[in-house]
Each structure stands twice: as C-alpha cells, then as structure tokens.
C-alpha positions as CSV (number, residue, x, y, z in Angstrom):
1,X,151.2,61.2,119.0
2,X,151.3,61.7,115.1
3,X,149.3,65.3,115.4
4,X,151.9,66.4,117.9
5,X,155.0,65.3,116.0
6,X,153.5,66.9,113.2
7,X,152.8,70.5,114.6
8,X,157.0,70.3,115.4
9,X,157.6,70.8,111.1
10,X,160.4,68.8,109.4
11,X,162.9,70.2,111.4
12,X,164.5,72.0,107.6
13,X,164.5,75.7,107.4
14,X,162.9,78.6,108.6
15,X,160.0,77.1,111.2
16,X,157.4,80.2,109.5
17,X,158.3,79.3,105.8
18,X,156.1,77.8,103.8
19,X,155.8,74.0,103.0
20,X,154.5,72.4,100.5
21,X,154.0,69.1,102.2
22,X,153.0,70.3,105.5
23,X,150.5,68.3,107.3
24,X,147.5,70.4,108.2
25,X,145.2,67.3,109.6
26,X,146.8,68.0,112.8
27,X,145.7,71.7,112.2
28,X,141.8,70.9,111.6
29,X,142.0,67.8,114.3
30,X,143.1,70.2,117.5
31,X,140.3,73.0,115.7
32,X,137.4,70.6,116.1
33,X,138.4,69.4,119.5
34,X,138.9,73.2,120.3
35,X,142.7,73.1,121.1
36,X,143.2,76.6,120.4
37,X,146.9,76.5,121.9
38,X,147.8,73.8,119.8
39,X,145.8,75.7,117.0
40,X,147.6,79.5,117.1
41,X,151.3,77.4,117.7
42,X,150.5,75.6,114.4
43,X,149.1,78.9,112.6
44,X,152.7,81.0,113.8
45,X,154.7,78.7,112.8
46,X,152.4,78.0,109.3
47,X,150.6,81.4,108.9
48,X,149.2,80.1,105.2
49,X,147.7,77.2,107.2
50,X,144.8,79.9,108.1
51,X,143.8,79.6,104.2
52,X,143.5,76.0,104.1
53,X,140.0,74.6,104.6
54,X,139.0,71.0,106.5
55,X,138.8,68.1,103.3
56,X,137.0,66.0,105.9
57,X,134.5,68.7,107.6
58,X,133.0,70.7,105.2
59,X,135.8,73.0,103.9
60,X,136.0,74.5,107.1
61,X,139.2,76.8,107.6
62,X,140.1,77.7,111.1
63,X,138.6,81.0,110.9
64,X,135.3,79.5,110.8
65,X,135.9,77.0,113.1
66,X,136.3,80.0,116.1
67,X,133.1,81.5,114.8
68,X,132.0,78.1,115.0
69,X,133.0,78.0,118.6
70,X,132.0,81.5,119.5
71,X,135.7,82.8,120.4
72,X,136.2,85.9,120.3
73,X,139.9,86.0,121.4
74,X,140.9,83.4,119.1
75,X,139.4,85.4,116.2
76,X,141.0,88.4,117.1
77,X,144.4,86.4,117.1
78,X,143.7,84.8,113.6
79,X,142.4,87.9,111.8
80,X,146.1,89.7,111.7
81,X,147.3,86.2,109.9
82,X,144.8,87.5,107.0
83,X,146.9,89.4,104.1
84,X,144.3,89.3,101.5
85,X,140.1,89.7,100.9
86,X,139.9,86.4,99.1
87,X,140.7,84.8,102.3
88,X,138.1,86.7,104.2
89,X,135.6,85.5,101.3
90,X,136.4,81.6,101.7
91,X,133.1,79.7,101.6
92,X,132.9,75.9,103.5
93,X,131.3,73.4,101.9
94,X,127.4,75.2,102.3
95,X,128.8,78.0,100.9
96,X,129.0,80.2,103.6
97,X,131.5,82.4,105.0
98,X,133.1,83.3,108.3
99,X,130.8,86.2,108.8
100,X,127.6,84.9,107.3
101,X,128.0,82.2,110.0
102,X,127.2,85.1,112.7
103,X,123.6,85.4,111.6
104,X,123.2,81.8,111.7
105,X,124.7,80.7,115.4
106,X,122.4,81.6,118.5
107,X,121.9,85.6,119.1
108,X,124.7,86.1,121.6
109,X,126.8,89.5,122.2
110,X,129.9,87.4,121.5
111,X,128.7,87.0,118.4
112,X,127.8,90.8,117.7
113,X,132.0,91.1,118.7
114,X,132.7,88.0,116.3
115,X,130.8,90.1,113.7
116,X,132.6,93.3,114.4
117,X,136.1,92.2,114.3
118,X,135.1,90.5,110.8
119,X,133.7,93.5,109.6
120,X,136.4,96.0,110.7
121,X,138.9,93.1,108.8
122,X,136.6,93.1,105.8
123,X,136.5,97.3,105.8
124,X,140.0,97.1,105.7
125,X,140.7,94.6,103.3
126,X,138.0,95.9,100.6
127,X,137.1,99.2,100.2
128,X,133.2,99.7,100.8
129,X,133.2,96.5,102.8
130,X,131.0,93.5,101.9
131,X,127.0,93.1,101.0
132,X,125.9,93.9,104.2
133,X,122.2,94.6,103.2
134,X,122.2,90.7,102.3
135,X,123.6,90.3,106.1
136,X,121.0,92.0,107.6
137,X,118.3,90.6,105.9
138,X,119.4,87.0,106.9
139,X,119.5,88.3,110.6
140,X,116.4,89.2,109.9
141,X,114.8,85.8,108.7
142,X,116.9,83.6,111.5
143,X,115.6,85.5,114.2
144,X,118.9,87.0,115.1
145,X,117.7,90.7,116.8
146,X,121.1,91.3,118.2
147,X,123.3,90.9,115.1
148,X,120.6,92.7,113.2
149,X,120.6,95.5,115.3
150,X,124.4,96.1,114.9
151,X,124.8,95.6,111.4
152,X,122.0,98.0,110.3
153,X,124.1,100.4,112.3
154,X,127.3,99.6,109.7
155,X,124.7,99.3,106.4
156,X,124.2,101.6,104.3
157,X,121.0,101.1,102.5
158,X,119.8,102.4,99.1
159,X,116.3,103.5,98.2
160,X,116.7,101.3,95.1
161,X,117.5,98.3,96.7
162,X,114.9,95.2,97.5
163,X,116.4,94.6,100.7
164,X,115.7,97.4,101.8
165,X,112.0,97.6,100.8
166,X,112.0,93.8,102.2
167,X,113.7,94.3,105.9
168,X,110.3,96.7,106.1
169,X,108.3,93.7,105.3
170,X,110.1,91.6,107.5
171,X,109.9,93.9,110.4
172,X,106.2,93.4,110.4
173,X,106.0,89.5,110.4
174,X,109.2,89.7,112.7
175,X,107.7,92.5,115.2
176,X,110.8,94.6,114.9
177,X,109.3,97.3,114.3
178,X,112.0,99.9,115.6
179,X,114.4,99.6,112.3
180,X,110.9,99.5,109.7
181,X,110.0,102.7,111.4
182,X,113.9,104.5,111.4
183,X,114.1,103.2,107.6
184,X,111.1,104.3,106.9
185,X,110.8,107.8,108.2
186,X,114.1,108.9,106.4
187,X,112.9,107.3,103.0
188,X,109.1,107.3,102.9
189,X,109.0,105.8,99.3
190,X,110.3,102.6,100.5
191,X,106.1,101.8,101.4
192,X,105.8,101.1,97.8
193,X,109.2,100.0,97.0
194,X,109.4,96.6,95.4
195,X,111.1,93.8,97.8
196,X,111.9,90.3,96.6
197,X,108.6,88.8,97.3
198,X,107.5,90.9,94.1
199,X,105.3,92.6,96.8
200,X,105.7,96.2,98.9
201,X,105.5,97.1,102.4
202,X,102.8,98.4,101.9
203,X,101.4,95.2,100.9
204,X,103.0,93.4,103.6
205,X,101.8,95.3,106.2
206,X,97.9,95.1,105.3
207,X,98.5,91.5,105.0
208,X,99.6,91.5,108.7
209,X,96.2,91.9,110.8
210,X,98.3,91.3,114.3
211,X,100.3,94.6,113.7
212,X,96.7,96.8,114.1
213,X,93.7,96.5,117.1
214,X,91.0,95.4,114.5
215,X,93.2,92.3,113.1
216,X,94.0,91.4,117.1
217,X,91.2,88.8,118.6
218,X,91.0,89.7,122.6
219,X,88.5,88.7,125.1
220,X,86.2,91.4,126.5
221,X,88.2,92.3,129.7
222,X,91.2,92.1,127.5
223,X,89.9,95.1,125.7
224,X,89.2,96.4,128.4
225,X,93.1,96.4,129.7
226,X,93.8,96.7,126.1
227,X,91.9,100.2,126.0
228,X,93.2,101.4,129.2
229,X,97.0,101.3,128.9
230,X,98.9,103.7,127.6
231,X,102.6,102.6,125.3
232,X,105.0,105.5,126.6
233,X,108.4,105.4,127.2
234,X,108.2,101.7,128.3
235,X,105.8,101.5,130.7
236,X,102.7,101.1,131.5
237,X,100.0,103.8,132.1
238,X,96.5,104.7,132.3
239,X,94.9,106.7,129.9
240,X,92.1,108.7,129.5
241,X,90.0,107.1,127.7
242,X,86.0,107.1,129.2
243,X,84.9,104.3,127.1
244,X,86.1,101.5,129.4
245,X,86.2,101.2,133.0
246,X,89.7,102.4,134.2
247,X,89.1,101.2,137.8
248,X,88.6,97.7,136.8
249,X,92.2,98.0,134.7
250,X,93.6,99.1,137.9
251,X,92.4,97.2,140.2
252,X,93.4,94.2,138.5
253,X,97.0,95.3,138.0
254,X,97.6,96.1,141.3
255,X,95.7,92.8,142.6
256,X,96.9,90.2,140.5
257,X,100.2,89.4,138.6
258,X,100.9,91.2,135.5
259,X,102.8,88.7,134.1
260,X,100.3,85.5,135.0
261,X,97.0,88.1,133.7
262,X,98.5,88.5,130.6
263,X,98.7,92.5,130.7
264,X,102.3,92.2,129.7
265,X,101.2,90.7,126.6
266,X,98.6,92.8,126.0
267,X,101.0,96.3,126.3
268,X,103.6,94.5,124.0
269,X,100.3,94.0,121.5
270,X,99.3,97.8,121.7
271,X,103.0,98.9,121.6
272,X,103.4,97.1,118.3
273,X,99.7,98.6,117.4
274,X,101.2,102.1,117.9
275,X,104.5,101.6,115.6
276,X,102.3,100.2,113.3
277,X,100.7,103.2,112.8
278,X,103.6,105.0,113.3
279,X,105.0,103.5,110.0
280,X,101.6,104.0,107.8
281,X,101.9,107.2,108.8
282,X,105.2,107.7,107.4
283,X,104.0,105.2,104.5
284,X,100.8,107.7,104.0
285,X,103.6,110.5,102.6
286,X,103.6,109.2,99.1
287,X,99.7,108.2,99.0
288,X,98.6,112.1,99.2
289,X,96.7,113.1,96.0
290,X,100.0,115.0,94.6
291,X,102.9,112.4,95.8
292,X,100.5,109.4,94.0
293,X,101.3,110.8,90.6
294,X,104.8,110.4,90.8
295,X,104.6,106.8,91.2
296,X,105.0,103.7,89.0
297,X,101.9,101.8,87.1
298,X,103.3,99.0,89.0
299,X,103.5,100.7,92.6
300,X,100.1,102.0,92.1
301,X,98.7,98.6,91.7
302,X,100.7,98.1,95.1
303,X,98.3,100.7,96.6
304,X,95.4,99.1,95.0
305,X,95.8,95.7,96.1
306,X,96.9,96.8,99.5
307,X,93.6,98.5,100.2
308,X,91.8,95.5,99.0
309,X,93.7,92.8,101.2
310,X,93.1,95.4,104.5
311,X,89.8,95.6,103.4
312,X,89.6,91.5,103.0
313,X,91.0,91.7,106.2
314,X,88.7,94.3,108.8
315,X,92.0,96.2,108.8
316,X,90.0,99.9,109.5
317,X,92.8,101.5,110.7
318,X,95.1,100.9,107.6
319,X,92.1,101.9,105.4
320,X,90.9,105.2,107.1
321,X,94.6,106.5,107.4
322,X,95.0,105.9,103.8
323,X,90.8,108.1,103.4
324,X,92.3,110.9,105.3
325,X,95.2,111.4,103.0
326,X,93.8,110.6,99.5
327,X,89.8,110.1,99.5
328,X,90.1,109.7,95.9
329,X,91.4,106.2,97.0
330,X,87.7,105.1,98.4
331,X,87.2,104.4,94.6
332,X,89.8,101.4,94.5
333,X,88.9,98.4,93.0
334,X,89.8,94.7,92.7
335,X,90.2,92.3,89.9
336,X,86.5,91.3,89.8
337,X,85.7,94.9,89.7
338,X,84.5,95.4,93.4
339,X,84.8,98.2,95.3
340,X,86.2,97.8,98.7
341,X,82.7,98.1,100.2
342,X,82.0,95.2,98.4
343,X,84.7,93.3,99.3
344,X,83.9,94.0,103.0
345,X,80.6,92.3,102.8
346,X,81.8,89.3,101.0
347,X,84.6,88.8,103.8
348,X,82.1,90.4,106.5
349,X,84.0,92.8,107.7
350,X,81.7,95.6,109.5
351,X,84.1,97.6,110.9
352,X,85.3,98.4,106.7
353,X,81.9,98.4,105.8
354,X,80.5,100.9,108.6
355,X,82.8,103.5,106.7
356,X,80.2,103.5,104.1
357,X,78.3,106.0,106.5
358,X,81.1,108.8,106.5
359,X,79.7,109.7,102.8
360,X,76.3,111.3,102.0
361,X,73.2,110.2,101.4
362,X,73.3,110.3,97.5
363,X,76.7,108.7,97.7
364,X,76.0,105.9,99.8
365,X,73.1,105.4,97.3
366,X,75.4,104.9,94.2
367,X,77.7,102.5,96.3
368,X,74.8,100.3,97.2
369,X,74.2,100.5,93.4
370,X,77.0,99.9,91.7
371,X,78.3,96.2,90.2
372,X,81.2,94.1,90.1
373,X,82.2,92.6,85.9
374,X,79.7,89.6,87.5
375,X,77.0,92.5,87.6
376,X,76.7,91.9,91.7
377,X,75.3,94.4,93.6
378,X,76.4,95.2,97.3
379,X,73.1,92.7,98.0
380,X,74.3,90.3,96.0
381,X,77.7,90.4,97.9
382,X,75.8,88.9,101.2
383,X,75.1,85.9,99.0
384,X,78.9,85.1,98.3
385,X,81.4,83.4,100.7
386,X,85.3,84.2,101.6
387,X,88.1,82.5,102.8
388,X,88.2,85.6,105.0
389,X,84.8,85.8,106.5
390,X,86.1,83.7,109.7
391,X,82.2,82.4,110.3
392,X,83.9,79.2,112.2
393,X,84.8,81.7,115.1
394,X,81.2,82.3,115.5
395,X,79.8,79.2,118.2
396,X,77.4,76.5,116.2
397,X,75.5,77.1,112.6
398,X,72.4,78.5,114.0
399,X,74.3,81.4,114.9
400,X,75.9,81.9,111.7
401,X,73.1,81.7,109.8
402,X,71.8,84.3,112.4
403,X,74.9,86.8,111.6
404,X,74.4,85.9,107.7
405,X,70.6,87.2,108.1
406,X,72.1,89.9,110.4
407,X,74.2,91.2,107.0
408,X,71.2,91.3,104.3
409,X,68.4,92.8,106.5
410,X,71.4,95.8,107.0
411,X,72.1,96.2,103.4
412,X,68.7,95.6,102.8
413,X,67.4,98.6,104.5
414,X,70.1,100.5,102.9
415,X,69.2,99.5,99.3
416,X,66.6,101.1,97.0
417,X,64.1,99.0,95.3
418,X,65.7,98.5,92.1
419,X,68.5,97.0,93.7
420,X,66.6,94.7,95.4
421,X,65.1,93.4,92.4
422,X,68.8,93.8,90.5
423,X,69.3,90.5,88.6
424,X,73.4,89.3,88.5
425,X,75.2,87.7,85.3
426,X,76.5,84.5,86.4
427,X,73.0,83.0,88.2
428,X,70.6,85.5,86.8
429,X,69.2,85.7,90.4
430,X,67.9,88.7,92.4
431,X,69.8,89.4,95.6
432,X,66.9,87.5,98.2
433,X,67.2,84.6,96.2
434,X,70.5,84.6,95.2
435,X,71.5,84.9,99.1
436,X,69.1,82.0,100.1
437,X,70.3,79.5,97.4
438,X,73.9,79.6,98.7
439,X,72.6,79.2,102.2
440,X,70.9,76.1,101.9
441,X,73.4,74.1,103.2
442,X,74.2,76.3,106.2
443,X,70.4,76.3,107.2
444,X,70.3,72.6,107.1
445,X,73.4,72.7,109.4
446,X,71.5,75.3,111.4
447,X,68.5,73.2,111.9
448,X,70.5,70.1,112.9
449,X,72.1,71.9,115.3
450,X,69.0,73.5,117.0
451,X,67.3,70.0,116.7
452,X,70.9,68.1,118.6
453,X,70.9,70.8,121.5
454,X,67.1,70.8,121.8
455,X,66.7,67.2,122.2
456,X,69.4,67.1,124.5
457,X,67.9,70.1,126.8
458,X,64.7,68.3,126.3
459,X,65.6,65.0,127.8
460,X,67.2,66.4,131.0
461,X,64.0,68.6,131.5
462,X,61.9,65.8,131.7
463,X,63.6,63.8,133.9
464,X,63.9,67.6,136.1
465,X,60.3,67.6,135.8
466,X,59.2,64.0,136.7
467,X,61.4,64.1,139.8
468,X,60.2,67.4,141.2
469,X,56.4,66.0,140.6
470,X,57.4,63.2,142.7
471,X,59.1,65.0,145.0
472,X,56.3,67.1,145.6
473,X,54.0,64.3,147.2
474,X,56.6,62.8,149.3
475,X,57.6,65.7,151.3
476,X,60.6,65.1,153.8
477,X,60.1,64.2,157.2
478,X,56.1,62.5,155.9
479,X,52.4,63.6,156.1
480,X,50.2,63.6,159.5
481,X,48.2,60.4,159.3
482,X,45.4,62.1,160.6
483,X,45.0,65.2,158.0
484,X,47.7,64.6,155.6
485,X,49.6,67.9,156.7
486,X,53.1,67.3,156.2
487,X,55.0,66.5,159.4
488,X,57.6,69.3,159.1
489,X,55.6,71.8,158.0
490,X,56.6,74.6,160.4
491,X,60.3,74.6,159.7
492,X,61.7,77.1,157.3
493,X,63.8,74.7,155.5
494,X,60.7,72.6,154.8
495,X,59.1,76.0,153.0
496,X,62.3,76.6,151.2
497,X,62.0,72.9,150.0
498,X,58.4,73.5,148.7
499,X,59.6,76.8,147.0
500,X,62.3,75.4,145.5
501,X,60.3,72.4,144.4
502,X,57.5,74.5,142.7
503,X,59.6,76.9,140.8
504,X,62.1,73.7,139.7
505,X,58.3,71.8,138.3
506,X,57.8,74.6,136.6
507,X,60.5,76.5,135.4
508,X,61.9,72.5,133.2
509,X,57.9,72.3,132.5
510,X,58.1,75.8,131.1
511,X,61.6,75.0,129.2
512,X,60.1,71.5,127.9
513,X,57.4,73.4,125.8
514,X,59.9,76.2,124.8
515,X,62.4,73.3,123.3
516,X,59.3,71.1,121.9
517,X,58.9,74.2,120.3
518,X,61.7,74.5,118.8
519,X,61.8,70.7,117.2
520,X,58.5,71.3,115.8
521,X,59.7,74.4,114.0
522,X,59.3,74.8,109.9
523,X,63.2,75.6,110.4
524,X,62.4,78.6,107.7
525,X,65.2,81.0,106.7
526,X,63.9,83.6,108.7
527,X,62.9,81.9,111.6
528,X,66.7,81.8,112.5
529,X,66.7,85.3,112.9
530,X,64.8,85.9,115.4
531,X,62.4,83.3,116.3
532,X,64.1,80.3,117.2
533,X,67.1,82.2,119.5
534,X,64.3,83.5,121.2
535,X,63.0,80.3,121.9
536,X,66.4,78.6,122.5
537,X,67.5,81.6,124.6
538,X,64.1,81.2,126.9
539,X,65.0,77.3,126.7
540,X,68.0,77.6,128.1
541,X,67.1,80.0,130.7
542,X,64.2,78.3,132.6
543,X,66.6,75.3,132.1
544,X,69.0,77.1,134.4
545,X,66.3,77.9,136.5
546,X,65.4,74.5,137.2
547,X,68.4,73.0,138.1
548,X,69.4,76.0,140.5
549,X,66.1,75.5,141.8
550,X,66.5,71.6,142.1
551,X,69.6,72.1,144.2
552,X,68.3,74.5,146.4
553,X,65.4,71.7,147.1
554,X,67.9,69.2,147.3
555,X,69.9,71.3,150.0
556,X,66.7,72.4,151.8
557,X,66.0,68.4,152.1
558,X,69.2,67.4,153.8
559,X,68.5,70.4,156.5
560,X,65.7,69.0,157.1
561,X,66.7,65.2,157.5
562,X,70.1,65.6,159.6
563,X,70.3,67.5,162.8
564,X,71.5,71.0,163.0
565,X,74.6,69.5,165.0
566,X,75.6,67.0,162.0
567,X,78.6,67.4,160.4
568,X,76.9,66.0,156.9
569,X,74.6,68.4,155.9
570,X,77.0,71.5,155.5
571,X,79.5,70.1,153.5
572,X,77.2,67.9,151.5
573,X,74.9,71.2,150.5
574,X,78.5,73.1,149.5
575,X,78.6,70.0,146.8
576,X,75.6,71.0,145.6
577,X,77.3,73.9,143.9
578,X,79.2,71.7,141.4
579,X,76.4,70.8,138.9
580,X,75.6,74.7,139.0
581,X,78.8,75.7,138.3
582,X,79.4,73.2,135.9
583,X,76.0,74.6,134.2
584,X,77.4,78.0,134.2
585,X,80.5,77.1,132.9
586,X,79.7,75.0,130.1
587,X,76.2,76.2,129.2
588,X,76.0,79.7,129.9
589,X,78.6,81.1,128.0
590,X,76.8,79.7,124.5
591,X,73.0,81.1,126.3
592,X,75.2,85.0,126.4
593,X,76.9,84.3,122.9
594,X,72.4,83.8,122.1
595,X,71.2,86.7,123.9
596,X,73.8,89.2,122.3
597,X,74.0,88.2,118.7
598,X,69.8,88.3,119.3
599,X,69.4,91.8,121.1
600,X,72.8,93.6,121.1
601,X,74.6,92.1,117.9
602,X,76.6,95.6,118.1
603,X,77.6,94.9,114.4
604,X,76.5,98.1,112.7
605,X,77.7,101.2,113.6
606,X,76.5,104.4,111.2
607,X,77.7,107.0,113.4
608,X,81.0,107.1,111.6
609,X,82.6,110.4,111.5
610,X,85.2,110.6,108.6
611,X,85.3,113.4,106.6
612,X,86.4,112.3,103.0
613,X,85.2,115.4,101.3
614,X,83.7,115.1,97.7
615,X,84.4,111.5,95.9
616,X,82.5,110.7,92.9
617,X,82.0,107.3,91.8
618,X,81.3,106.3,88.1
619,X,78.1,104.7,88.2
C-alpha cells in the first residue's frame, strides 16, 4: 500500500513539477515486477524520474529496465521523456547502457526495434550518433546475427579503424561470411588491416581451416556429396563435375532424408567454402606484385606469416590463390628460415607440398636444396615433428610409422646425392639418420602394436583351426560302420559342410603362419613399410576367411541335423550372420585403412598444373 500512496505525490503543487524528496522506490519496485501502467503514470507525473537509476538493482533506470523486458511499446513511450544525450548514455552498475543491452539479450526482432528506436533517439540527440562500430562488433562476439545485421546497415565504417579489420576476422570464426565479404569488396586493404588481436584478416582466415575444402575432414561418400552439389542461389544442385559419381549423389538425395544424411550440412560447408574464396579473392587485390609495395613493413610480415600458418595448416586453396597473383610470394619464409615447402613436410601437409611440382626441374632441385638457420634440408624436415602434423587421426602406430616412411622415400627420390649426405647444425646428422633417431620411439610403439593385434589374431585362429580339425572327423549325421563313409554323404548340405570346413582349416592355418610371422619379425625400420602390412593385411584376410567359412559350416550342420519342416534351422542360420557382421564392422574397416596406405596411399600427386612463371630462389 506504501508504493501506491507514493505514486499519488504530496498532494503540493503542480503533479509534473519536480520534487526533491520524491520517492522513486515505488518507481523501480513496479519496473522489476513489470508494472508498466503503474510505471508510465509515475514517469508523467515525474518525467525526471526516467534519469534516476535503481540504488538496490544495479543502477538500473527504467529505460533499461524495458530493454530488459524486451518492450518495445514501453520504450517508445519513455524515449520522448529524454531531453538530453547524457541520459541516453547512463551506464547501470556493469557499465552498460540501454542500447549496449541489445547485443547482449537473446537475438529477437523486438530487439532489432528496441535497437532502432534507441538509435533514431541517439541520432537525434548527438550529431553522428554513438560508436556503433563497437556495437557491431559485440553483436558479433555474443552471437547476436540479427542485431548485427541491422546495425552494420546504420555504421559507418572507416578503413582505419580495427573494428573494422576485426568484424572480417570475426566473420570467419563466426561463419557470417555475408558482411566480411560486402566489407571487404568495397575496401580490399582491410585483408591486411590491423584488428585488435594485433593480427589481419588475412591472418585470421588462414588460421581458419573449416572456412576452405582442404581444412574440412569428411568421410568418402561425404566428398562425394560434397563434390556434387552446387552453392547457387540457395539451393541445392548438381554439378558437372566427372570426378565423382553424380548418380550416387542423387540417388541418395532423393532416397533418403536430407536433413538425417547430413547433405544439409555438407551444402552449408561448401557455401561457406565458396565465400571463403570469395573474400581471398577480394583479399588477393593488394597481394599483386604492384599493390605489395604499397604496404607497411608490418602488413607485409602479415602476408608472410599468413602463408606460413596456411601452409602449417594443408590450406592449398589459400596458398595457390595467393601463387596466381604474386609468384614472387613462393619464396616466403618463416622465423627459422624455412620455406613453406619445408614447413609442409614438417606439418605433413601433401596437398602444400605437391605444389612443389608446378616449378621446373632445376627449380624443384634448389628447393630440395636449400636450408633452414638450423642448416636442415627438405630431408631433414621428415625427421622433425609438428603440433600440426595430426599423425593421431591416422588408426594405430604401425601405420604412422608407415606414412612417416611414406614422406622420406618421396623426398628421397626427389633429392640429389649431396643432399642426402647433407649434415644439419643442431645434431650434425645426415637426413637417414637424423629421421630414424627421432623415430625410435614411434617404431617401438609400432612394434607393440603389431605384436598386441597379432597375438590377438593369433589366439582366435588357433582355436578356428583346432575346431575345424575336429570337426572334420566327426561329420554330422556319423560314418557307415561298415566302410566308414559318412552317413549323409549324398546330401548337398553335407558337401557344403565339408567345403566350408576345408577352406575354414585352412584359410586360420594359413593366417596362423602369416601372424607367427609377424611376431617373429626383426621389427626393422623398413620392414614397416612394406613388409609387415603385407603380412598383417594377408593376416587379417584369411582370418576373415575363416570365420565366414566356419559359419557357413556351422549353418550347413544345422540343415543337416533338423528336418526341412523345422522351424529352428532358418532362423538359427540368420544368427549366424552376427559374428560376421560384427567382423566386418569392427575389423574390416582397420584391414581397408592397411590395404590403402599399403597399395594406394594416394598421398603424392606431381601432376600439379600451376603456372607460377619464373621465381628464383637464393640458394
């Protein structure tokens, strides 16, 4: 009853003149309990109540208590009550205003009208209006696509300005690509602009391997999909392209649900791919071999380090846009003095390093050739580690030892002799020995694995093999006591059974030897090249072999015991599927992973067409 009593005033003088004891508790008390009524009565009849701010709720004035509410009407009816741009300026206790609580409440169009009758006050109150590139740029960190999209329609941004180089950078890590590439095409030298992360766009986009195809990790019918779609006008299409199967892509679309498949995801992920290029494009303007001389000591050390980190990275894309523009910048280096061929190998990026092959002969020879300050050759680089080398995405050490032996016998045949006997700095070590020192631990790991999953196979062979030879001498159905002919020897299930049994003895006899093999290996460097896959690979197979052949005997067996009229046999012999699938499912997968990074590792690819023209490097 005390709030209400208080809203009536003293009862002395004009009801809208000011008061020096008015009570404005009652004011802030109906606000938070969202009593707008009571609210807009008490602001008539006390219009400088609307500059008072909540002692017991964070300095809160009314204003921001309707922003806080999301009311558009009652914000329309308080904004008239403000005279002056102090009062549009008035900061609760986190310092923050009326309008800088729009980028921080949930993305709604109410809020995008909050934020327009704010900034329609503030443009009238304040010539030039308020610092709405710092607006933008905090709907850009919250998440707030809405509110960011109107007020980069009222900003007006300035070449000059951070925040404009950083809502580039921001767009990338954000996926709002739409404003990057508007801001981007009207003032190209933003790309190397500084932005408050004392970084560039530039920078910030070869930092971002999601925003190109070559940063993106898909599965193979994902690339597949991937490939096929076309990104125009919001929709899906098929392209041209020969290289994948289109029928598959559209068979599957049409089959199953977009949306449950994933394709959705996958178009976003190429649309995204398509701006990104979009923007280097644009970016590419002030790389071109007259535009580079214009720029800063500091925004050229922008370029520099951007190549790097794509090249770190397998960014391709970012890197041969960049070639075709300026091939002068092929020659970049990083702080250790390595080229970014160099840099590929250490992070084992092929794609980066297959660009090697769009120079000549004689030039690929001087690359090969030439050192980092360590004096490490491009050999020597096989030998070296990186945070960026992602070997843990390859399945087991044994493989990655495989794909590290994969790397020097390539560079290897690529190298001339003194190279290979080139002798580095820091170890004074030769490239051969220099790799196989900092691969001891990773062949030990190598062996232990082969040894684990050999041992393992082993064990379930032998028991394959000591039931099949059992099997085989107490044939279903029994022998003639007369001439030991088995009983059931005329029915085709019974041959199927002896088939089956044979090729099951065999096949786990066969894949015991093959994984003995491999336990009694020397476990030599090169052996995981070649040798011991093969064996593994052959292991694994006849393994396969055997227990698909085992069922089948099993299956053949229960035909053979029940009648054909039992209702047993059929569903009991569909069962008999499970420990193959479960084979397949767990096992196989790692036996493919074998065979390719064995016989098609696909790694290498020296029919790369880029014509960079003449680019000498100091030797």
């Amino acid at each position: 009853m005390y709030w209400y009593l208080s809203l009536k005033g003293d009862g002395d003088g004009d009801e809208n003149s000011c008061n020096d004891n008015t009570d404005y508790e009652p004011l802030f008390h109906a606000a938070k309990l969202s009593k707008w009524d009571v609210v807009m009565d008490f602001i008539k009849k006390h219009p400088e109540a609307v500059t008072e701010t909540a002692p017991t709720d964070d300095d809160k004035t009314v204003l921001h208590y309707a922003v806080d509410a999301v009311r558009v009407d009652i914000v329309k009816q308080l904004l008239p009550f403000i005279k002056d741009k102090d009062d549009l300026e008035i900061m609760d206790g986190e310092c923050c205003t009326a309008l800088e609580y729009c980028y921080m409440l949930p993305d709604k169009d109410e809020m995008v009208e909050i934020a327009k009758c704010l900034v329609q006050k503030t443009e009238e109150l304040i010539a030039g209006g308020v610092d709405y590139p710092y607006l933008l740029v905090e709907a850009f960190i919250n998440g707030r696509p809405k509110m960011a999209d109107y007020l980069y329609k009222v900003t007006q941004l300035k070449t000059d300005d951070p925040r404009a180089a950083q809502l580039i950078s921001l767009s990338f890590s954000t996926k709002r690509f739409d404003i990057a590439c508007d801001l981007i095409q009207q003032y190209p030298s933003l790309a190397v602009a500084e932005d408050y992360s004392d970084n560039s766009p530039l920078n910030e986009l070869a930092c971002t391997p999601s925003a190109f195809f070559s940063g993106s990790q898909l599965k193979f019918w994902e690339k597949w999909i991937y490939h096929d779609l076309q990104c125009s006008n919001g929709f899906i299409s098929r392209t041209n392209n020969q290289e994948y199967p289109q029928v598959f892509c559209v068979i599957i679309y049409m089959v199953f649900n977009v949306k449950n498949l994933g394709i959705n995801r996958i178009y976003q992920m190429k649309l995204n791919h398509v701006r990104s290029l979009e923007i280097l494009s644009c970016m590419c303007k002030v790389l071109t071999t007259e535009e580079i001389k214009n720029l800063t000591t500091k925004q050229e050390k922008f370029v520099e380090t951007a190549i790097i980190q794509a090249a770190e990275r397998g960014l391709v894309e970012f890197i041969t846009h960049i070639f075709r523009v300026n091939p002068n910048l092929a020659k970049t280096t990083d702080d250790k003095g390595r080229n970014l061929f160099q840099v590929a190998v250490e992070c084992r990026q092929a794609q980066v390093f297959n660009l090697i092959h769009g120079f000549n002969k004689d030039t690929k020879k001087t690359l090969m050739s030439l050192t980092d300050d360590d004096d490490n050759n491009m050999l020597h680089m096989a030998g070296l580690f990186s945070p960026f080398a992602h070997t843990n995405r390859i399945r087991g050490a044994a493989l990655q030892i495989q794909k590290e032996l994969q790397w020097f016998e390539e560079l290897e045949s690529m190298a001339s002799p003194e190279d290979l006997e080139a002798v580095n700095d820091t170890h004074d070590m030769k490239p051969r020995d220099f790799f196989s020192k900092n691969h001891i631990e990773l062949v030990k790991e190598g062996e232990k694995s082969m040894k684990e999953t050999a041992t393992s196979c082993t064990v379930v062979c032998a028991l394959i093999v000591t039931m099949m030879f059992a099997a085989a001498f107490t044939v279903p159905g029994g022998n003639n006591g007369d001439d030991g002919i088995p009983i059931l020897l005329n029915r085709t299930a019974f041959r199927v059974f002896i088939v089956a049994d044979a090729i099951s003895l065999f096949t786990s006899t066969t894949s015991v030897m093959l994984f003995l093999g491999i336990l009694t290996s020397r476990y030599a460097e090169e052996d995981f090249l070649i040798s011991l896959p093969r064996k593994m690979i052959l292991g694994l197979l006849t393994l396969f072999l055997s227990v698909a052949a085992m069922m089948i005997a099993f299956a053949a067996t229960l035909f053979l015991i029940f009648p054909k009229d039992s209702w047993i046999a059929v569903p009991t012999n569909l069962v008999t599927a499970i420990p193959i699938a479960s084979f397949i499912w767990m096992q196989f997968p790692y036996l493919v992973e074998i065979f390719i990074s064995t016989y098609m590792p696909g790694t290498f690819d020296k029919n790369v067409k880029l014509n960079l023209g003449k680019v000498r490097f100091a030797v």
